[in-house]
C-alpha positions in Angstrom: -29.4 -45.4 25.5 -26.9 -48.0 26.3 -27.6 -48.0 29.9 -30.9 -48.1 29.7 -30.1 -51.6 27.8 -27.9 -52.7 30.1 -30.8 -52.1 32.6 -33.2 -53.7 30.8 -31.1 -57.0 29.8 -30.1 -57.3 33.8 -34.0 -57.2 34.7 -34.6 -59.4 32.5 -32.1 -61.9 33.6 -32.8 -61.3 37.3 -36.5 -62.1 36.6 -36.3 -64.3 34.0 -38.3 -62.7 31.4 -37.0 -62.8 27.9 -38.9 -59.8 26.6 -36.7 -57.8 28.6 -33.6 -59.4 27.0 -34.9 -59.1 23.7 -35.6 -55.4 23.9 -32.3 -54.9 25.6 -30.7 -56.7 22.6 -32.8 -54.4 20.5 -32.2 -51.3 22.2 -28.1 -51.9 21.9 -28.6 -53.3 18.0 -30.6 -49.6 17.2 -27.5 -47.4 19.1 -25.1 -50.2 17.1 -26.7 -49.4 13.8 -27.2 -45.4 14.1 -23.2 -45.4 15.5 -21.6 -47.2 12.7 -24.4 -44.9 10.0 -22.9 -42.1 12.0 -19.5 -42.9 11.8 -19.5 -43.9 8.0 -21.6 -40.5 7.3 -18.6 -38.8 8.8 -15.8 -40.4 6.6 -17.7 -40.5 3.7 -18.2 -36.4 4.1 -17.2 -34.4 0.5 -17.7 -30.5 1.4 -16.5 -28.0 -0.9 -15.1 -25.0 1.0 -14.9 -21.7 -1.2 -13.9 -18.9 1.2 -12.9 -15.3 0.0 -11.7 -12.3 1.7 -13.9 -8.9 0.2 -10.9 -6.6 0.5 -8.0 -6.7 -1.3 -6.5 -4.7 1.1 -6.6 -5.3 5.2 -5.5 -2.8 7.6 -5.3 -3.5 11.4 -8.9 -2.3 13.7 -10.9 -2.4 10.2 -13.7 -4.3 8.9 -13.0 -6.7 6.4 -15.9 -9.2 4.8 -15.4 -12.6 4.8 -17.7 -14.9 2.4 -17.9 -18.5 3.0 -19.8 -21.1 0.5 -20.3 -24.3 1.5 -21.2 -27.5 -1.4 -22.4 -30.5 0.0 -20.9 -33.3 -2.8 -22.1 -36.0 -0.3 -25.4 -37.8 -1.4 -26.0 -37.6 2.7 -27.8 -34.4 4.4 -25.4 -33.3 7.1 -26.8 -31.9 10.0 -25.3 -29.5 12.5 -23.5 -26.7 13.4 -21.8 -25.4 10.9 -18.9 -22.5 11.9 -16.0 -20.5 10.1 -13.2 -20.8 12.5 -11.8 -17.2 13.6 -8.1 -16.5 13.9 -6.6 -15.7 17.0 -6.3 -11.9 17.2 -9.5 -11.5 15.6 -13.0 -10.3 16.3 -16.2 -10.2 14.3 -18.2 -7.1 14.2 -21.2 -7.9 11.9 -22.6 -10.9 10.6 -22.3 -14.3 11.7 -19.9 -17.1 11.3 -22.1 -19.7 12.5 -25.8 -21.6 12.0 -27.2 -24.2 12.7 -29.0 -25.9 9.8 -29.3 -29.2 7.4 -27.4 -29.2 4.8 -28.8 -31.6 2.0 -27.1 -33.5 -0.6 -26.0 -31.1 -3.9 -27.0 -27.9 -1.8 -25.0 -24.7 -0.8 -24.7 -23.1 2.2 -24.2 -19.2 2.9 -22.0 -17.4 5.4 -20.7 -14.3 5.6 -19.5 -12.2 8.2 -17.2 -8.8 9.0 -14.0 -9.5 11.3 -11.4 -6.8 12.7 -8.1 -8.3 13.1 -6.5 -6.7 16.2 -2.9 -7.2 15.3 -0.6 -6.7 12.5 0.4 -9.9 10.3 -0.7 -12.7 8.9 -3.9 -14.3 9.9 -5.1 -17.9 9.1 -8.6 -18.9 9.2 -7.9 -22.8 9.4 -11.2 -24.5 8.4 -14.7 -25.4 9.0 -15.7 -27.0 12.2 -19.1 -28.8 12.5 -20.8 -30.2 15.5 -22.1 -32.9 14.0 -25.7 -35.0 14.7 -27.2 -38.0 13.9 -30.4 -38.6 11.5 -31.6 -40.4 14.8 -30.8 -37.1 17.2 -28.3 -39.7 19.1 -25.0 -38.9 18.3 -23.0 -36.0 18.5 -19.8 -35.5 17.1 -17.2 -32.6 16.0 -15.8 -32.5 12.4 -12.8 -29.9 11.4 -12.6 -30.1 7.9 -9.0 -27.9 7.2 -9.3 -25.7 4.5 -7.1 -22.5 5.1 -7.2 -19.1 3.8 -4.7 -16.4 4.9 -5.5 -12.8 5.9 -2.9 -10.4 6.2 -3.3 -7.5 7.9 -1.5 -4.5 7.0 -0.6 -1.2 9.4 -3.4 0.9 10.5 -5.5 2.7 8.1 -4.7 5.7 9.8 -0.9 5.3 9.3 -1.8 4.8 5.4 -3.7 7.6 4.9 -1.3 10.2 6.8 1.3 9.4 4.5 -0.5 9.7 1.3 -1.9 13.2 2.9 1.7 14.2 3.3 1.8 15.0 -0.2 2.6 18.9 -0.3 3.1 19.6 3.7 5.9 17.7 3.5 9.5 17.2 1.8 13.3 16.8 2.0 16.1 18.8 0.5 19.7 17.8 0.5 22.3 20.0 -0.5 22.6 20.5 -3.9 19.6 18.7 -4.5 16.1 19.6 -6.3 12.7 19.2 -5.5 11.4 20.9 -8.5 10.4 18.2 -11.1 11.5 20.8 -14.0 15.3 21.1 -12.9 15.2 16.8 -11.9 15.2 16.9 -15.9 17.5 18.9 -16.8 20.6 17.2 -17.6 23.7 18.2 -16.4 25.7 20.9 -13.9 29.3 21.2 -14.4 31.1 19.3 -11.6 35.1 19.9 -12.7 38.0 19.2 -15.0 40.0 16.4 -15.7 42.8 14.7 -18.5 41.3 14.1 -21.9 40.4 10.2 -21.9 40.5 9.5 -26.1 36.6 8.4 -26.8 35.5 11.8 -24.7 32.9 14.2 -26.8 34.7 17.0 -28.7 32.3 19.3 -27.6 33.5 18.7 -23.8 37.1 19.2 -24.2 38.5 22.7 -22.5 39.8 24.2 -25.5 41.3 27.7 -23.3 42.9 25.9 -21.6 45.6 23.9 -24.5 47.6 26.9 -24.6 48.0 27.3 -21.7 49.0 23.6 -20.5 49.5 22.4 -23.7 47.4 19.2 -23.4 43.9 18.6 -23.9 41.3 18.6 -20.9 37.5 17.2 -20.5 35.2 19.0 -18.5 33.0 17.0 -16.3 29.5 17.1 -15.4 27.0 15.9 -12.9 23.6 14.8 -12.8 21.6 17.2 -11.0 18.4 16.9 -9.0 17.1 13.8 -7.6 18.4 11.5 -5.3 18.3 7.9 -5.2 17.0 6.1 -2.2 16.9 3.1 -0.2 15.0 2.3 3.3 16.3 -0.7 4.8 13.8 -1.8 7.3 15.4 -3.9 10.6 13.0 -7.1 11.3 15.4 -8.7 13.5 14.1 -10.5 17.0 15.0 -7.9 19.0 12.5 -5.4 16.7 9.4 -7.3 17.3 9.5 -7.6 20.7 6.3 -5.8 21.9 6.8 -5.6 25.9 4.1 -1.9 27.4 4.4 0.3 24.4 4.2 -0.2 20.6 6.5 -2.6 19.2 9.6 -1.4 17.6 9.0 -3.2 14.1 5.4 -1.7 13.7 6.9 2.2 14.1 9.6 1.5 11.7 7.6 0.0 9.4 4.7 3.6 9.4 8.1 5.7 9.3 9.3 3.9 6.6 6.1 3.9 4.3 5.5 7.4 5.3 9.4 8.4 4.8 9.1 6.4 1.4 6.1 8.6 0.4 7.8 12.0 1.2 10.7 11.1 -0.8 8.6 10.2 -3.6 7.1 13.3 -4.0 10.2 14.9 -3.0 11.1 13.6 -6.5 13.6 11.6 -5.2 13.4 8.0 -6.7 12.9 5.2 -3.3 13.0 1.8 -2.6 12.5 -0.5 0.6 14.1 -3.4 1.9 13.4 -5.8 4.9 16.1 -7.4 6.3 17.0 -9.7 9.8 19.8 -10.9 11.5 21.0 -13.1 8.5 19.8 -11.7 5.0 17.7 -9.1 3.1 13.8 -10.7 3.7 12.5 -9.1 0.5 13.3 -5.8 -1.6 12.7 -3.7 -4.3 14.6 -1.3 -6.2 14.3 2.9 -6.2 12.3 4.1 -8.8 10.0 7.3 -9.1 7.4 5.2 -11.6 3.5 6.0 -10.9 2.6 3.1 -8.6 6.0 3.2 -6.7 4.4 3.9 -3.9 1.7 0.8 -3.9 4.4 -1.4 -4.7 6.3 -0.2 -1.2 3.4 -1.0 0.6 3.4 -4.7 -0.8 6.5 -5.3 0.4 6.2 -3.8 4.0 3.1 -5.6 4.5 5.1 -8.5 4.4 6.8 -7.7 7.4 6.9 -10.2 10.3 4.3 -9.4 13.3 5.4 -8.0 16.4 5.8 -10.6 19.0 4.3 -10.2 22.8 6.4 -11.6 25.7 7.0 -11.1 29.6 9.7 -8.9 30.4 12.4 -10.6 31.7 12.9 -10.7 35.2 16.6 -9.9 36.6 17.5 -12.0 39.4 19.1 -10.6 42.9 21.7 -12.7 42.4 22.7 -10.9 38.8 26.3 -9.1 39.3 26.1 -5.8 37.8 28.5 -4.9 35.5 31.9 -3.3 36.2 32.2 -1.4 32.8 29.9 0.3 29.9 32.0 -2.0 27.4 30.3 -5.4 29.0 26.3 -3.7 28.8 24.6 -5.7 26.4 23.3 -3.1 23.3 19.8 -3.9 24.3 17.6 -3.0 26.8 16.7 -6.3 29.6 14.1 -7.6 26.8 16.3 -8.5 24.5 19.2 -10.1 27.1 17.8 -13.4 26.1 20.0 -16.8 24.8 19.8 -16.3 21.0 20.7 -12.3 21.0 23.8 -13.1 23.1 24.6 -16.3 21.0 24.6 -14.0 18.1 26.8 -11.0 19.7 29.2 -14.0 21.1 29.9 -15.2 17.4 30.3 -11.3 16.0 32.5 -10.8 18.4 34.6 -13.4 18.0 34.9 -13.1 14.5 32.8 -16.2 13.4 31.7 -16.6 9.8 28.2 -16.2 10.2 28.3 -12.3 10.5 25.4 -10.3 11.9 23.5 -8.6 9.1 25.5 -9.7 6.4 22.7 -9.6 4.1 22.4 -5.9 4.9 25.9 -5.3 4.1 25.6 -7.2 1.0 22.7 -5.5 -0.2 24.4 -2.2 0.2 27.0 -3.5 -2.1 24.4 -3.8 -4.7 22.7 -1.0 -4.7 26.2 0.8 -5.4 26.6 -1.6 -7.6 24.0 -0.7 -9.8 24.2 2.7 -9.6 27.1 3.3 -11.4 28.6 6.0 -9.4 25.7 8.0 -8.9 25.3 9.5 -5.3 22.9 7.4 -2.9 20.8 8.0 0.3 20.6 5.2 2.0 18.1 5.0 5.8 18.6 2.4 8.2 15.7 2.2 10.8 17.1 -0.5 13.6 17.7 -0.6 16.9 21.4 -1.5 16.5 21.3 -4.7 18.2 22.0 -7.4 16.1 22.5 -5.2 12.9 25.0 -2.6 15.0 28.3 -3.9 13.4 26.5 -4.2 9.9 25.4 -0.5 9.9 29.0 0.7 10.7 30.1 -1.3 8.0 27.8 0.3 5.7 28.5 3.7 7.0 32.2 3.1 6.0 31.3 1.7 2.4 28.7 4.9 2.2 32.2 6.6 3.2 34.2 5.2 0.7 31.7 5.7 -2.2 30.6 9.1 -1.7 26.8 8.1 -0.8 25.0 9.4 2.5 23.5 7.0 5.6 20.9 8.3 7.9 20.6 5.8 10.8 17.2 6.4 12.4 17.7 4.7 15.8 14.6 3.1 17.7 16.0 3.7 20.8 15.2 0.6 22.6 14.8 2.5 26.4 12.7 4.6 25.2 10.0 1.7 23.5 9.6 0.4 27.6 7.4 2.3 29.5 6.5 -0.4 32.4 6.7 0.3 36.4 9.9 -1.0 36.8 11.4 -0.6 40.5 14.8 1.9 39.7 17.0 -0.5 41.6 21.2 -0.1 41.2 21.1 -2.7 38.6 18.1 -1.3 36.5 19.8 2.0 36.6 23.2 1.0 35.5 22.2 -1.1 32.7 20.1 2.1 31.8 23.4 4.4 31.9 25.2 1.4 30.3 22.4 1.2 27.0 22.2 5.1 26.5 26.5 5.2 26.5 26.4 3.1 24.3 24.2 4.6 22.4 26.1 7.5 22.2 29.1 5.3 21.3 27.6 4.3 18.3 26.3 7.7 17.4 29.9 9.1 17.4 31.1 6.5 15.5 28.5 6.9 12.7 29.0 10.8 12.7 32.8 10.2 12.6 32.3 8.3 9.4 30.1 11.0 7.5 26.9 9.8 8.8 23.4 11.3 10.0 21.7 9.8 13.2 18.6 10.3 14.7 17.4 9.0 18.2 13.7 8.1 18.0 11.0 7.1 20.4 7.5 6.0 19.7 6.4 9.3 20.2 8.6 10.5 17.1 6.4 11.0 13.8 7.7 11.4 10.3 7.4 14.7 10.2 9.3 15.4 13.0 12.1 13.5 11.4 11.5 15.4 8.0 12.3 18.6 10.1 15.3 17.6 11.9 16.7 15.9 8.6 16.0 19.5 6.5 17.9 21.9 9.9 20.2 19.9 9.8 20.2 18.2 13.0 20.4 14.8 12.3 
């Protein structure tokens, strides 16, 4: 429009006719007047955005609705395009998120649609975008109008429903420990003998045996039956690296829901924390109450999303290393600047300890439980929480409480072609050595340890935990 005003204003100037000129200068006040309408229309806009997510509960690969109104406050029509941004990671299946319509003043607009995030995590649906035209059909213009609304996807539906059908196939049994609900109530097995302590019951003192050693003796007891849990869950950098297989973080979280469940109906009371390279993320305590279970899953769904990068290349200039004690713990993923900044500063003693919060939180949970034996399951990959989970294998030591360390083995998460050259395969000897380090050093201190791939299911790890050979 505004070159064919140009064009008219230079013919008539070249010709010398003032019609030209004045439709030129009417031509350019007409795209003047519908720009500036068009331009005020768009500041002046007042939508109200109501969007809703259907389910209350998302799992990864599923359907879930998504219902969008629209209220035009504006006394202006707006006319366009009107479209519910998608998240990245996501994909609609039904439904549409877009249409192209006129929205008058005081009216509502309609949209609903069925997407399928792909990934675990948190999804954001940003806002409303609308391409945007003119009453006049001239302009063109694209609005965003932010108004975000989060969708968090949980593990896959699959993963869900396997653990809640493990009720009755499977369970664990420790020594000395029930699994039938009657005996978890009854009260107490006698455990040994000590000195009277004045304030003991009368009716636990050893009277046969005054005469004999002529002082007065209690006899002790011990709760028998269940056994208190907690599944600390590692979401540390190195966990939610996704490189060819599944990531490490999304295993450990289905094991631990699914382990969570079996001890559950086990009878054994369970909790679940989440915890990183600096502090416990989120937690809740071990408890055998009727939605237990539901409130697990609340707090693993908060666990961060896996994270995709490029494996890192290792240059031919990389000296390979003279002994297993200078191997990195990791696997050539993780050999990046902030894991060795973080095993530099462990190693030399600094302040800022790897996993303190995990050693902290073990601490507690002793703490509260006033003596009573505890189970406590680490699932990491012992990179930056390695020196935190000996440490809690020594307090476990200390205190008479069990650790199982279930180990996501990071060799065995990396299934790409990768050319077996002499550097590849010593930094592979160098990983499972010290791998078997660490094992040793947890079984010297009382502990159970199992090696795990992501071929390893639950109950596989149920069955090695109940023969014994973790």
């Amino acid at each position: 429009m505004m070159a064919a005003s140009i064009a008219f204003a230079l013919a008539g100037f070249l010709t010398l006719n003032l019609s030209w000129i004045f439709l030129a200068v009417a031509i350019a006040g007409v795209f003047v007047y519908a720009r500036g309408r068009f331009v005020q229309e768009i500041e002046e806009t007042d939508l109200d955005i109501r969007r809703s997510v259907l389910d209350d509960l998302t799992f990864t690969d599923e359907p879930t609705g998504v219902s969008v109104e629209v209220l035009n406050k504006d006394p202006v029509a707006v006319r366009g395009v009107f479209e519910d941004i998608l998240p990245q990671d996501c994909e609609i299946l039904a439904g549409s998120n877009k249409t192209d319509t006129v929205l008058p003043s005081r009216s509502l607009l309609d949209l609903s649609y069925t997407i399928a995030p792909r990934t675990r995590g948190d999804h954001i649906i940003p806002g409303l975008r609308i391409d945007r035209v003119d009453v006049f059909g001239l302009q063109e213009e694209i609005q965003v109008i932010e108004k975000g609304t989060m969708l968090r996807a949980h593990t896959r539906k699959e993963t869900l429903d396997t653990a809640r059908k493990m009720v009755g196939k499977e369970h664990l049994e420790f020594s000395g420990m029930a699994r039938n609900p009657s005996i978890v109530l009854r009260e107490l097995e006698f455990d040994g003998i000590r000195d009277y302590i004045p304030g003991d019951r009368a009716r636990d003192i050893h009277w046969k045996l005054l005469p004999k050693l002529g002082k007065l003796m209690t006899k002790t007891y011990k709760k028998e039956g269940s056994l208190q849990t907690m599944v600390f869950v590692d979401c540390g950098r190195s966990m939610r690296i996704e490189t060819d297989s599944i990531a490490k973080i999304d295993h450990a979280l289905d094991l631990s829901m699914q382990l969570s469940n079996v001890l559950l109906i086990s009878y054994h009371p369970a909790g679940v924390a989440t915890f990183d390279e600096l502090k416990v993320l989120d937690k809740i305590s071990p408890a055998l109450g009727r939605h237990q279970f539901e409130k697990i899953v609340h707090i693993l769904r908060n666990v961060p999303k896996a994270v995709k990068v490029s494996e890192v290349k290792e240059g031919p200039e990389k000296p390979a290393r003279k002994s297993v004690e200078d191997a990195p713990l990791g696997g050539p993923v993780q050999r990046t600047e902030f894991m060795t900044t973080l095993e530099k500063m462990a190693r030399g003693g600094s302040k800022l300890s790897l996993g303190m919060g995990l050693e902290g939180a073990f601490k507690e949970v002793l703490a509260k439980s006033k003596g009573q034996q505890l189970l406590f399951i680490v699932v990491s990959d012992l990179i930056s929480s390695r020196d935190a989970v000996l440490t809690g294998a020594k307090i476990c030591q200390s205190a008479g409480s069990r650790l199982l360390v279930i180990h996501t083995y990071d060799g065995w998460y990396q299934k790409g072609e990768r050319v077996l050259d002499m550097n590849l395969m010593e930094g592979l000897y160098s990983d499972l050595a010290d791998s078997l380090r660490i094992e040793a050093a947890l079984r010297g201190l009382g502990s159970m340890y199992i090696r795990i791939g992501p071929a390893d299911t639950t109950a596989g790890i149920v069955r090695a935990i109940r023969r014994g050979k973790a």
